[in-house]
FILUM-799026 format. One line per 10 residues: number of its first residue (from 1); for each residue x, y, z of C-alpha. Coordinates in Angstrom, 3 decimals, always signed. Layout:
<sites>
NUM) X:Y:Z  ...
</sites>
This chain:
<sites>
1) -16.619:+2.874:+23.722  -14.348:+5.881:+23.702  -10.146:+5.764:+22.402  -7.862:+8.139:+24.370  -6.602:+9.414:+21.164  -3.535:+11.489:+21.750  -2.640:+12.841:+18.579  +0.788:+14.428:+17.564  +1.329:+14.046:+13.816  -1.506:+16.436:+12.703
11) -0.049:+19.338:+14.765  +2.819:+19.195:+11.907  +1.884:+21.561:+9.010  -0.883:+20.925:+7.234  +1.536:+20.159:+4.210  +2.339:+17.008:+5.943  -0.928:+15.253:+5.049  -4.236:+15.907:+3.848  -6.942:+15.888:+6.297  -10.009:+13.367:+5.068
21) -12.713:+11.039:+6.199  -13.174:+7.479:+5.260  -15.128:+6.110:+3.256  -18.938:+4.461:+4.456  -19.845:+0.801:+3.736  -23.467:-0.804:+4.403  -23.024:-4.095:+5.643  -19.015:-4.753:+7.639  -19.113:-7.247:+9.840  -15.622:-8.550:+11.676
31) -13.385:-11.356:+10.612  -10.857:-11.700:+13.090  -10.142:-9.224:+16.711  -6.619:-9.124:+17.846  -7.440:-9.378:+21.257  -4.110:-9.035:+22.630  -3.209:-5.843:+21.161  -6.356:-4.151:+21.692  -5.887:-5.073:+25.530  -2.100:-3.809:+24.995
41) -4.110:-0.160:+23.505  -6.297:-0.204:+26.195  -9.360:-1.154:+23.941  -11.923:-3.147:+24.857  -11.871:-6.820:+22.287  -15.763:-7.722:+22.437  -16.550:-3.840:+21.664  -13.953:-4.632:+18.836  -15.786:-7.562:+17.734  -19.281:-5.773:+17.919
51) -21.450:-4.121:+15.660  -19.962:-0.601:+16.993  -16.483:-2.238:+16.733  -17.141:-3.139:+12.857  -18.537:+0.346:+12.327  -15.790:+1.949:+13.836  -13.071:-0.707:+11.629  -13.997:+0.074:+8.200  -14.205:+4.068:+8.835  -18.501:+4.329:+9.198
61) -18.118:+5.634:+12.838  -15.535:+8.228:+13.793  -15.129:+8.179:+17.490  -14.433:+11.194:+19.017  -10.839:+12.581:+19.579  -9.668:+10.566:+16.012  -8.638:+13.430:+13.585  -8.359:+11.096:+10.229  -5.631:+12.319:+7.480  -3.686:+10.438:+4.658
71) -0.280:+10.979:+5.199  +2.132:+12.597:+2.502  +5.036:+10.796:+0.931  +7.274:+10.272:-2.195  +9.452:+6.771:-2.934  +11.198:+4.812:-4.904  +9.464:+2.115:-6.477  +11.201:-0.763:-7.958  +14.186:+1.745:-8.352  +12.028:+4.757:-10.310
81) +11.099:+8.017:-8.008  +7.952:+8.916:-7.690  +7.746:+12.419:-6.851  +3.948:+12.329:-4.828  +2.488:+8.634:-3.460  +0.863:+9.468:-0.336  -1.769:+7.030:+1.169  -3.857:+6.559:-1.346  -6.352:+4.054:+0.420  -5.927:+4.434:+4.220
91) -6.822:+7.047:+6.857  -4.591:+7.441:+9.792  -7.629:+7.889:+12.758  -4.828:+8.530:+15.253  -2.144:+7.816:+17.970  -2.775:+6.353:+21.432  -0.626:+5.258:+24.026  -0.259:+2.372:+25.722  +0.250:+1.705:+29.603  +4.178:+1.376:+28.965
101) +4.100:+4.883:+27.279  +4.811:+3.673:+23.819  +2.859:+5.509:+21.577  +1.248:+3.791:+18.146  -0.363:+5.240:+15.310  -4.424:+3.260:+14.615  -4.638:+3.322:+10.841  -7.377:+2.005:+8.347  -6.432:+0.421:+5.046  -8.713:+0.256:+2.576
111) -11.126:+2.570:+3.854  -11.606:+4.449:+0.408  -10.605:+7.429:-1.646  -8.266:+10.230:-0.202  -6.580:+13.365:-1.459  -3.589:+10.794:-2.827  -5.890:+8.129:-4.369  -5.123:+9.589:-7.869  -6.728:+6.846:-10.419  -7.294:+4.696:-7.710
121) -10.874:+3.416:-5.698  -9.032:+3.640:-2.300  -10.621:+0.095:-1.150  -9.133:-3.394:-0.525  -10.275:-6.681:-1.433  -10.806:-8.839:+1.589  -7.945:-11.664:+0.620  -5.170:-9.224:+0.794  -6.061:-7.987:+4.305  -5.949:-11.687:+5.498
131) -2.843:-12.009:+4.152  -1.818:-8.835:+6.040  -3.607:-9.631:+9.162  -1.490:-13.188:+9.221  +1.819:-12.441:+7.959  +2.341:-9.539:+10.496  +1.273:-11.078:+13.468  +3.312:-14.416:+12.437  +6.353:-11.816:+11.892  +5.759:-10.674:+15.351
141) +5.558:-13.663:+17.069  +8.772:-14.669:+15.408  +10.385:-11.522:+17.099  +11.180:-9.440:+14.181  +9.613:-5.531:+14.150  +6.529:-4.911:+12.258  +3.306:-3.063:+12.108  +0.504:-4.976:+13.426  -2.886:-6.140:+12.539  -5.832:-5.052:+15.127
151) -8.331:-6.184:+13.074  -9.628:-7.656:+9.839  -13.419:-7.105:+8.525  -15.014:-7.307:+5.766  -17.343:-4.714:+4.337  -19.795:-6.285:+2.532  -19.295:-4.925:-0.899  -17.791:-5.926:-4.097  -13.935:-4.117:-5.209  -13.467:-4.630:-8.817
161) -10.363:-5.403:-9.946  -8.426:-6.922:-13.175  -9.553:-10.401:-12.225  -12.996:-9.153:-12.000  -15.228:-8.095:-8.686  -13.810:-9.608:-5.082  -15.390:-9.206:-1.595  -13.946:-6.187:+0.305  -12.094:-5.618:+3.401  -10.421:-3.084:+5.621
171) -7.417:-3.720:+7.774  -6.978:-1.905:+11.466  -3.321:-1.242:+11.035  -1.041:-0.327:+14.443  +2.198:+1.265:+14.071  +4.848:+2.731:+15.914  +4.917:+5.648:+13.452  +3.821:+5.624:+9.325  +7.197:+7.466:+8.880  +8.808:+6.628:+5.957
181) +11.850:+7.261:+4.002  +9.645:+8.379:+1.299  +8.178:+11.008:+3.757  +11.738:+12.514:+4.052  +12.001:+12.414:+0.209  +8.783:+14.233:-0.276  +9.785:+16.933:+1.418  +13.661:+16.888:-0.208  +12.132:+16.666:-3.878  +10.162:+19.889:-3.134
191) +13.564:+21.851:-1.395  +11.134:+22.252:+1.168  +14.237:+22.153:+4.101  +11.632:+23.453:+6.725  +9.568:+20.588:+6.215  +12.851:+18.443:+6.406  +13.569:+19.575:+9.317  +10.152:+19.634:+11.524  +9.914:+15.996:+10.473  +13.855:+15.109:+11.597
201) +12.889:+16.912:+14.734  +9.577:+14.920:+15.092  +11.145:+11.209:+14.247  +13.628:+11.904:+16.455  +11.556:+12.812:+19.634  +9.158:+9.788:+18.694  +11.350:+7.178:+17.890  +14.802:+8.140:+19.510  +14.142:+10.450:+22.134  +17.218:+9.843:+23.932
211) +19.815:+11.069:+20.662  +20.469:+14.520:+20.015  +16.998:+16.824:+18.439  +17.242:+17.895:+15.078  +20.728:+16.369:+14.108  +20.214:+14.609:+10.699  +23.177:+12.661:+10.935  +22.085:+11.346:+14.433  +18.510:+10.268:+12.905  +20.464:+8.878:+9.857
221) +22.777:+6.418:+11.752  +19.692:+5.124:+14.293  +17.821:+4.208:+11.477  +20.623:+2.263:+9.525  +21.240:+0.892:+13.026  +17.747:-0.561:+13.182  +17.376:-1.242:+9.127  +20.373:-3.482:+9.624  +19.188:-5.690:+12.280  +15.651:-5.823:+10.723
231) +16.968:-7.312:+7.254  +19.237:-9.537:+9.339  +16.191:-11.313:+11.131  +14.202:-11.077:+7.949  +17.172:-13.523:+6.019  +17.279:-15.817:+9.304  +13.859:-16.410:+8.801  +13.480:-16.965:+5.125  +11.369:-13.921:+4.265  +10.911:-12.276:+1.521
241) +9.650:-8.726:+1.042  +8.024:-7.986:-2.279  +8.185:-4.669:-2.045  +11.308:-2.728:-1.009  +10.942:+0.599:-1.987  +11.785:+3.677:+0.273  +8.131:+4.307:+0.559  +7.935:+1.241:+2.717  +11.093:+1.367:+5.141  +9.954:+2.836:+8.103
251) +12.303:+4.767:+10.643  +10.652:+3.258:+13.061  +12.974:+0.336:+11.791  +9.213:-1.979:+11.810  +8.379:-4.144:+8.483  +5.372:-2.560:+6.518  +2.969:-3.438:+3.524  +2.666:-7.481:+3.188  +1.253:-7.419:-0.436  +3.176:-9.552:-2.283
261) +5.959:-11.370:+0.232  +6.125:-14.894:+1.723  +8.917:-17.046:+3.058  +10.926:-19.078:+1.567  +10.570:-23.003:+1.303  +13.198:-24.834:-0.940  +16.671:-22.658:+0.200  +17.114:-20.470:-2.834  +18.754:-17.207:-2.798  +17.487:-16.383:-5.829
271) +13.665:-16.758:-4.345  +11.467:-14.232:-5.987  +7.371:-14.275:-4.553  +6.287:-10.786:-6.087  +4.207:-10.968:-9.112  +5.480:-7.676:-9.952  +9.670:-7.970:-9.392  +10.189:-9.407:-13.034  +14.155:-8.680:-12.774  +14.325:-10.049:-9.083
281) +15.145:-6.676:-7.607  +13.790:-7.701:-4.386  +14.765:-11.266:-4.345  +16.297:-12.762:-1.155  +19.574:-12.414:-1.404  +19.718:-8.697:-2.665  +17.918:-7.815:+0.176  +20.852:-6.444:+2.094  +22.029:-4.674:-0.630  +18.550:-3.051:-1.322
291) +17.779:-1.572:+1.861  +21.885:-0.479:+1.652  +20.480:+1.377:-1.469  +17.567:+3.100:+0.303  +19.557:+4.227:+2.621  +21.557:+5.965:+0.396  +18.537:+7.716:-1.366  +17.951:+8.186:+2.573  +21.064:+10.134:+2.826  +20.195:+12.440:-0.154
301) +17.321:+13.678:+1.210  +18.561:+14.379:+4.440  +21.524:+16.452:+2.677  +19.397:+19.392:+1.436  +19.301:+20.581:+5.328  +23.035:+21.047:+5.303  +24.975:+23.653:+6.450  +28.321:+22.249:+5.508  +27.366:+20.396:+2.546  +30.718:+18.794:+2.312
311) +31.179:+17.881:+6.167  +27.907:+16.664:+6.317  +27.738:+14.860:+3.237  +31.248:+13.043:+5.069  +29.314:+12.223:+7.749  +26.358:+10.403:+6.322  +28.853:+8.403:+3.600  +30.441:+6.846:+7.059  +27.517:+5.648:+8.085  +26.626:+4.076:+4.712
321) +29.747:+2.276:+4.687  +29.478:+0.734:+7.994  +26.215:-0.032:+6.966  +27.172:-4.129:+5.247  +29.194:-4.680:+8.423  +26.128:-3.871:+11.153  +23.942:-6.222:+8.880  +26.508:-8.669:+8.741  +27.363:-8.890:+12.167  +23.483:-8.793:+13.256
331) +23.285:-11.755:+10.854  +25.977:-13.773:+12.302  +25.084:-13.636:+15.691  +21.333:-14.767:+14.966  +23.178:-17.601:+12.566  +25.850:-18.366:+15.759  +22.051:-18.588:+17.795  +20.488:-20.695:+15.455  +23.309:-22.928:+15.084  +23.553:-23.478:+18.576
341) +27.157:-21.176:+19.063  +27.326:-19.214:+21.878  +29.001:-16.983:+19.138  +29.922:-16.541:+15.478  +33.454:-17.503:+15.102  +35.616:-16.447:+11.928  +35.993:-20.430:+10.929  +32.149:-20.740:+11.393  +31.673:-18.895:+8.407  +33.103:-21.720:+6.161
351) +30.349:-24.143:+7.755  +27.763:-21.814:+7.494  +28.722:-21.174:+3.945  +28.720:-25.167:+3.201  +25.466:-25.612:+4.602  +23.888:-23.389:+2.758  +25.253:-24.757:-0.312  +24.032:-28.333:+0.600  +20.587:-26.712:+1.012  +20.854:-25.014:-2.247
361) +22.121:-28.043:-4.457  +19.651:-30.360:-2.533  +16.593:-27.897:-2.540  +16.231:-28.906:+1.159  +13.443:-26.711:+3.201  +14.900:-23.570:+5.089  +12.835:-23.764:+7.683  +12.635:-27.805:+8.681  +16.638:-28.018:+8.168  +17.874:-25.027:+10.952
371) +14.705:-27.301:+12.873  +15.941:-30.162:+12.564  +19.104:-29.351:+13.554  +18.133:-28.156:+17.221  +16.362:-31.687:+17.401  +19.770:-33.192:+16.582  +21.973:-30.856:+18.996  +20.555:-33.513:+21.922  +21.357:-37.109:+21.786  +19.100:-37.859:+24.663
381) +15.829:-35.919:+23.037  +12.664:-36.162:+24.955  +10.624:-39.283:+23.443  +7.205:-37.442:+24.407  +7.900:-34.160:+22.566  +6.987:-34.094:+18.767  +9.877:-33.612:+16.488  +9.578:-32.427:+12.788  +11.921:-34.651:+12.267  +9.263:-37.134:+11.960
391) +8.477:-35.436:+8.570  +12.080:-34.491:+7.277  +15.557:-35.824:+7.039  +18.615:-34.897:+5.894  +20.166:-36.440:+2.618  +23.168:-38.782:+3.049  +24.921:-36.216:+1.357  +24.778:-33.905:+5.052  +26.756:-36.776:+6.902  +29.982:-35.065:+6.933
401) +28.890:-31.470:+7.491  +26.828:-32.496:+10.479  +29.825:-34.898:+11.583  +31.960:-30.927:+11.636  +29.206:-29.084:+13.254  +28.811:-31.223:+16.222  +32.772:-31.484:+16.049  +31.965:-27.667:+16.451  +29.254:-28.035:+19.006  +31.602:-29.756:+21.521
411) +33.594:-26.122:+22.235  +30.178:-25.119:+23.417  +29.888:-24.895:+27.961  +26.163:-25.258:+27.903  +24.642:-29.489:+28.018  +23.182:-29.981:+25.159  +20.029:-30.292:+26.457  +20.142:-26.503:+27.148  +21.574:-25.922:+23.370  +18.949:-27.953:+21.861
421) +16.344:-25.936:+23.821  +17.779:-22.546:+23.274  +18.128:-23.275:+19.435  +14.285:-24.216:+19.274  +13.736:-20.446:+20.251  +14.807:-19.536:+17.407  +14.488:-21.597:+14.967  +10.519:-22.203:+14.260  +8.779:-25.258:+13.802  +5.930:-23.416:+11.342
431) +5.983:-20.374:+9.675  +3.618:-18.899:+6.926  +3.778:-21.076:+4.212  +2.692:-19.417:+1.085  +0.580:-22.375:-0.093  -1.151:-22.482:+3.449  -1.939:-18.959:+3.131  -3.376:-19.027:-0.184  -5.476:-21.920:+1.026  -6.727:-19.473:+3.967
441) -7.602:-16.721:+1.763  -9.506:-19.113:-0.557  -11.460:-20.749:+1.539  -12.308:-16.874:+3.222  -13.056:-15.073:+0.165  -14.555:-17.611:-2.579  -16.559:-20.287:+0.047  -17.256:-17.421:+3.607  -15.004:-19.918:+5.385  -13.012:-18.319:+8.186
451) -11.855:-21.886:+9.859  -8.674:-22.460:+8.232  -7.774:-18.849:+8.345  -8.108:-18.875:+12.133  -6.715:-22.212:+13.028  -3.486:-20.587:+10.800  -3.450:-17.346:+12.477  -3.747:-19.397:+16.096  -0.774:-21.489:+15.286  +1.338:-19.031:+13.850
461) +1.029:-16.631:+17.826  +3.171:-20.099:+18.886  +5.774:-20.306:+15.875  +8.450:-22.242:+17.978  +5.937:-24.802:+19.010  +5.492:-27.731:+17.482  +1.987:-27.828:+16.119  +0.660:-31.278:+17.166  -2.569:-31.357:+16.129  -1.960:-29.344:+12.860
471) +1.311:-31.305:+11.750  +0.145:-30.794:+8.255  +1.139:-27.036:+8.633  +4.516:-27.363:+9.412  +5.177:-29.337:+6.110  +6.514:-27.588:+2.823  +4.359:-27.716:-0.230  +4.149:-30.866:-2.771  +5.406:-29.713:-6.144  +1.547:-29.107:-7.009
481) +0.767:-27.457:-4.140  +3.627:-24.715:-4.656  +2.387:-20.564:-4.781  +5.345:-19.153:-6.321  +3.542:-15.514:-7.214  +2.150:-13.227:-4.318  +0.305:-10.112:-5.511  -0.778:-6.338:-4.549  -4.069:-5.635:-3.622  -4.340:-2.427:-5.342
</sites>
């Protein structure tokens, strides 16, 4: 098996990474191929799923044309900079190109120690690249940019960790780029404004090839552009990412690092999964305001390459403050979509605003209501088709607001057959639930038992379909059953 490796990042300065082979490990064997993307890459899924393909997974075989480096990058981190990060347990083997021309970066996560590793063993433990490995793909299949997970093995050794030794694992990572905001402040920290620019230059050919070259300000307001719609779809979903900093917003405007994240059952805004936000930095509803934040730090480093400090500096602060309207409108036309409006009128905001509140002061499911909901937009349903409303109902308490919103439905041209339908693309039947996950991951790392992880991972490619022989999945957790902490694998 050979990878047409087209490679692009490593002719940047060597100051842009470090330049470092993964690690070896005796006995990987495969978990799980993601046979659609590797046919996407142009990779062949049973040599993926081989004993060549596991060799090649966890870093043992280096095929020829891959030129592996850990990539260099500052951050924020729960608010505090961090000068030098840097991947500290993954080797980028390269880019390759798929038959639409879109080029993606083949990474390795925890494939041992590089340049960046400081303290650290550079491995993972094998439950935290499940979690990965299902998380991104169910993000994708709901529509909402992420990295993605080729593959998941395991690598047949013991990681030791606070809880005491785990199995291992290594994660086949695909991206559209690993640049970060944190890459941008790496380079600002050290006034190193060549550096700054090469890299504006390079994100801009890569990701935005048809904006102006080397115009910070250009780069600047395409990002917040795509930052704003991302953290819309990630509230209309009811996720929750554990780990905001600037080292993990990509300008590729895709969702990166699933550590600890999960989505929301009970509607909460206050919903907190990481074990590690103790002040709720990162909880759901100061999501906008977070990524408004990194933005800003965004902004900063992008400054040192000005000319004009003052005009440029102008510039950038006018994109910042349009930045709360873009997410706002991207918000309310996914809510208009999901409430079965063919738009987001100024008056809808009061009924949005309601139900929310009912599903606050009730503790009703996020997911099931917005559901439920499209099963109730048709008063002629189809008796054959499964319903979730079989497993949830409204409280009494709803009567009048749904009473207004199908008052509000009625200004709506499409039959409501056609609303119902277009409502149930987009508002899933089964997502991720964090209890379901855990249960996965379990079953995978303490018992070798790969079943439920699979039959969770093969739901999850159909989110909008109603899982009829896995009903249990779609259900939220009994009070017992609840995972409220999600942790980092590191």
């Amino acid at each position: 098996m050979t990878i047409d490796f087209d490679n692009t990042y490593v002719d940047l300065p060597d100051r842009f990474y470090e330049a470092c082979e993964p690690a070896s490990f005796d006995d990987p064997e495969i978990v799980r191929v993601n046979e659609g993307l590797a046919r996407q890459l142009g990779l062949d899924p049973e040599w993926l799923d081989s004993g060549e393909g596991a060799a090649f997974a966890v870093g043992n075989r280096v095929l020829e044309g891959s030129r592996p480096i850990a990539t260099a990058y500052a951050g924020d981190q729960f608010g505090n900079f961090v000068p030098q990060l840097g991947d500290g347990r993954a080797h980028m083997l390269g880019e390759v190109v798929d038959d639409e021309g879109q080029r993606f970066d083949i990474q390795l996560k925890g494939s041992g120690r590089t340049p960046f590793s400081q303290r650290g063993d550079g491995r993972a433990p094998l439950g935290p690249v499940l979690r990965e490995y299902l998380i991104s793909e169910a993000m994708h299949a709901l529509g909402i940019p992420t990295t993605r997970s080729l593959v998941a093995a395991s690598t047949g050794e013991q990681v030791r960790r606070s809880d005491g030794p785990e199995p291992g694992g290594v994660l086949v990572r695909v991206a559209r780029s690993h640049i970060r905001v944190g890459t941008f402040q790496y380079f600002a920290v050290r006034d190193d404004v060549d550096g700054l620019q090469e890299l504006t230059s390079y994100a801009l050919d890569r990701h935005y090839p048809d904006l102006e070259p080397e115009a910070p300000v250009t780069l600047f307001d395409a990002v917040a552009d795509r930052q704003a719609k991302l953290v819309a779809q990630w509230q209309l979903v009811g996720f929750i990412h554990g780990v905001m900093n600037t080292d993990n917003m990509l300008v590729s405007g895709e969702t990166i690092d699933y550590g600890p994240c999960a989505f929301m059952n009970a509607y909460d805004p206050e919903t907190v999964y990481s074990s590690i936000d103790e002040r709720g930095r990162y909880a759901y509803q100061n999501q906008p305001g977070i990524a408004h934040w990194n933005l800003s730090r965004f902004a900063g480093a992008l400054l040192k390459m000005a000319d004009d400090e003052t005009a440029m500096q102008s510039k950038l602060e006018k994109v910042l403050e349009s930045f709360p309207e873009r997410l706002q409108a991207s918000y309310e036309e996914g809510m208009a979509r999901k409430l079965g409006f063919e738009e987001f009128r100024e008056e809808d905001g009061e009924l949005l605003a309601d139900l929310l509140d009912l599903m606050e002061h009730h503790e009703v499911d996020f997911t099931l209501a917005f559901r439920r909901l499209a099963e109730l937009a048709d008063p002629a349903p189809d008796a054959d088709r499964p319903e979730v409303g079989d497993s949830f109902a409204f409280p009494p308490a709803y009567d009048d607001w749904l009473h207004r919103w199908r008052t509000r439905l009625r200004d709506c041209e499409a039959p409501s057959a056609e609303i119902a339908d277009a409502m149930r693309e987009v508002n899933p039947a089964v997502i991720p639930r964090n209890h379901r996950v855990n249960e996965a991951i379990e079953d995978a790392v303490e018992r070798g038992d790969y079943e439920a992880f699979h039959t969770l991972t093969e739901v999850l490619e159909n989110p909008f379909e109603y899982p009829e022989n896995h009903e249990e999945l779609i259900r939220p957790p009994a009070p017992n059953e609840a995972i409220e902490a999600t942790f980092c694998g590191t």
